[in-house]
PyMOL CGO cylinders between C-alpha atoms (Angstrom):
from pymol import cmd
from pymol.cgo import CYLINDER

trace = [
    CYLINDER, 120.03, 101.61, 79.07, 122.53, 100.03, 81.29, 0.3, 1, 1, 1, 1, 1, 1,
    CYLINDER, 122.53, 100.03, 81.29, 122.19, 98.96, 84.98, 0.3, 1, 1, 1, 1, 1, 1,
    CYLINDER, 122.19, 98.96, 84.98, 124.74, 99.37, 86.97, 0.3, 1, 1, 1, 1, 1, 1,
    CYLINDER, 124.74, 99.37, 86.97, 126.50, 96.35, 89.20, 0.3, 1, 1, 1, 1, 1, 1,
    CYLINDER, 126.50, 96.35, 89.20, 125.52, 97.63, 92.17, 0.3, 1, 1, 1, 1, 1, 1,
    CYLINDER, 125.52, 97.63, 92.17, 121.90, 98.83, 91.50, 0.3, 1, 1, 1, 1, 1, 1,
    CYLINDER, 121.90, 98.83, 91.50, 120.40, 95.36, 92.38, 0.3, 1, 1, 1, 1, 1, 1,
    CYLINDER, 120.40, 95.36, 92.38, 116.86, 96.86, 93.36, 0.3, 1, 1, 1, 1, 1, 1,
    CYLINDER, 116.86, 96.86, 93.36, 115.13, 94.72, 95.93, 0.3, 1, 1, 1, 1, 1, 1,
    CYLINDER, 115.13, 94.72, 95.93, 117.93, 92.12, 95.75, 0.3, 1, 1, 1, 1, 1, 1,
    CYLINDER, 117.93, 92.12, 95.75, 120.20, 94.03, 97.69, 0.3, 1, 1, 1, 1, 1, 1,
    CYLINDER, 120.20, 94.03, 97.69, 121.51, 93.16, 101.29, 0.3, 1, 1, 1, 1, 1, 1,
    CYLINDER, 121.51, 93.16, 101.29, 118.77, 94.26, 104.16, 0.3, 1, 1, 1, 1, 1, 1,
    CYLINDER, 118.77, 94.26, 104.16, 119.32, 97.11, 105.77, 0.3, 1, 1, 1, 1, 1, 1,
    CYLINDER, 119.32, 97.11, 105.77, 117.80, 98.10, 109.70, 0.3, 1, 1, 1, 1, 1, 1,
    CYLINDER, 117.80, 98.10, 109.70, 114.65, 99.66, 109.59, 0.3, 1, 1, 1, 1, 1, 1,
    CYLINDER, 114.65, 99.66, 109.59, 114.00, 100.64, 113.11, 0.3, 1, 1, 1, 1, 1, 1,
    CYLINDER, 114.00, 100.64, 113.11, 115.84, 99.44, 116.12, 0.3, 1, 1, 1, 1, 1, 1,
    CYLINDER, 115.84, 99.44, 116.12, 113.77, 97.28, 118.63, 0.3, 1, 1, 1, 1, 1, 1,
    CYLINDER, 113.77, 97.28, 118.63, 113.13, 100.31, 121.08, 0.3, 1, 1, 1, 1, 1, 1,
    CYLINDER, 113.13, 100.31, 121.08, 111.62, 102.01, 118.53, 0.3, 1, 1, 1, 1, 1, 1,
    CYLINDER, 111.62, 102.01, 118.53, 109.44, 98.84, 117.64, 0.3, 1, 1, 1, 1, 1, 1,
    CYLINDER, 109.44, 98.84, 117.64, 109.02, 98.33, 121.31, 0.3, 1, 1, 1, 1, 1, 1,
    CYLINDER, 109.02, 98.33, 121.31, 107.65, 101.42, 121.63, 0.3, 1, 1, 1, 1, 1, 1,
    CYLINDER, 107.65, 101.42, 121.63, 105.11, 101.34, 118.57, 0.3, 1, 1, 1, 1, 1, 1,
    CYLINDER, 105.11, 101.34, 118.57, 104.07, 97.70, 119.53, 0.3, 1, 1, 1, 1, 1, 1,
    CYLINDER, 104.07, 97.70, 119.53, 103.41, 99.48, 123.41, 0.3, 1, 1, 1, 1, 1, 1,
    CYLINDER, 103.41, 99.48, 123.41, 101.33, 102.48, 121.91, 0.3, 1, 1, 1, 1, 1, 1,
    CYLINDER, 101.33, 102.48, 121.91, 99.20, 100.18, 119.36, 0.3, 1, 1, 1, 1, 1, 1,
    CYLINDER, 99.20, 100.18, 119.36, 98.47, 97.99, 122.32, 0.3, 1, 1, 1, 1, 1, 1,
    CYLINDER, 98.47, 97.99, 122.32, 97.30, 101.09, 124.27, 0.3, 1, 1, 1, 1, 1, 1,
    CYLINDER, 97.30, 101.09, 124.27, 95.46, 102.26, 121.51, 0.3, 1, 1, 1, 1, 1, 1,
    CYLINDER, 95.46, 102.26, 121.51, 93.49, 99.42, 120.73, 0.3, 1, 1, 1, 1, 1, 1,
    CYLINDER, 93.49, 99.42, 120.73, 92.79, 98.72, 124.74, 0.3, 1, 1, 1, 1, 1, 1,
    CYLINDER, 92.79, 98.72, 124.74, 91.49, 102.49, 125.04, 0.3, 1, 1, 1, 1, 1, 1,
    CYLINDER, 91.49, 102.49, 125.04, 88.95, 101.59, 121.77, 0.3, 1, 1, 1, 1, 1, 1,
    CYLINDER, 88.95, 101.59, 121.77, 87.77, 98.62, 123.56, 0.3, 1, 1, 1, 1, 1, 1,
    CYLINDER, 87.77, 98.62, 123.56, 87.17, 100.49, 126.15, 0.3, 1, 1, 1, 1, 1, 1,
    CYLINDER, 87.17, 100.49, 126.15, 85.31, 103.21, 124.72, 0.3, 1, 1, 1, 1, 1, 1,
    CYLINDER, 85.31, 103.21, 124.72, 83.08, 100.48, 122.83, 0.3, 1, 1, 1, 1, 1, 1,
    CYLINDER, 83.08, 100.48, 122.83, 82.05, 98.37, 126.05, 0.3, 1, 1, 1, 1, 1, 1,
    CYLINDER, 82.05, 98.37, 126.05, 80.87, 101.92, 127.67, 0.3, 1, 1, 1, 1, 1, 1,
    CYLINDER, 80.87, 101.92, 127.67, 78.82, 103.03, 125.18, 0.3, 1, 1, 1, 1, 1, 1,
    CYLINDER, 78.82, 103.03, 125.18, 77.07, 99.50, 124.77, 0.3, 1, 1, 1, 1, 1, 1,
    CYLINDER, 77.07, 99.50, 124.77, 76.70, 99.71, 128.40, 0.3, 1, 1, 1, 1, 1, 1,
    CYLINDER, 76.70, 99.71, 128.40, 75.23, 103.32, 128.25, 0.3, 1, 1, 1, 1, 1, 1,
    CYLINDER, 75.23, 103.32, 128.25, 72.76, 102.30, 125.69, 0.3, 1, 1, 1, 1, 1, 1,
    CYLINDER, 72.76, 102.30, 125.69, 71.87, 99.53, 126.67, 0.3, 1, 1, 1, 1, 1, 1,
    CYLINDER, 71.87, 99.53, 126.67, 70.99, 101.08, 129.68, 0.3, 1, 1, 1, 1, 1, 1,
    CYLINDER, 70.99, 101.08, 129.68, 69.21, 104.11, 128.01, 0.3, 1, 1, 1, 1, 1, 1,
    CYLINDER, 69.21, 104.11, 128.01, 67.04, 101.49, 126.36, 0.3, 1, 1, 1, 1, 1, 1,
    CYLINDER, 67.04, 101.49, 126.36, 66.00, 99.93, 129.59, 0.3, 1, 1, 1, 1, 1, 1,
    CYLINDER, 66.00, 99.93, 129.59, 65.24, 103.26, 131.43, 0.3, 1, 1, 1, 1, 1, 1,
    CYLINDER, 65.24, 103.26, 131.43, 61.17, 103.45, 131.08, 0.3, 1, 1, 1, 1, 1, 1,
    CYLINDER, 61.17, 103.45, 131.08, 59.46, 105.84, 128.71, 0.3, 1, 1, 1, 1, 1, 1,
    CYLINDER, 59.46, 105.84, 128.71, 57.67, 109.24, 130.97, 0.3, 1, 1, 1, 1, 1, 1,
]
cmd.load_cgo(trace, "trace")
């Protein structure tokens, strides 16, 4: 089976993948994303730790 000359596989020139809004914009939502998790995890250490200092009735 022949290859032909211009089926180079990954040798080929590079071609865009996303333009740099688009990257802009996933970089912008991953940061939000990963700010809102942080967020989520400090208050619910904060609400348990302050279940677990509340005294037993």
């Amino acid at each position: 089976m022949m290859r032909s000359p211009g089926a180079a596989g990954f040798d080929s020139g590079r071609a865009p993948v996303a333009s740099s809004r688009l990257l802009g914009a996933i970089a912008t939502s991953l940061a939000i994303g990963t700010l809102s998790l942080c967020l989520m995890v400090t208050l619910t250490v904060l609400s348990i730790k302050a279940t677990v200092a509340m005294p037993i009735p």
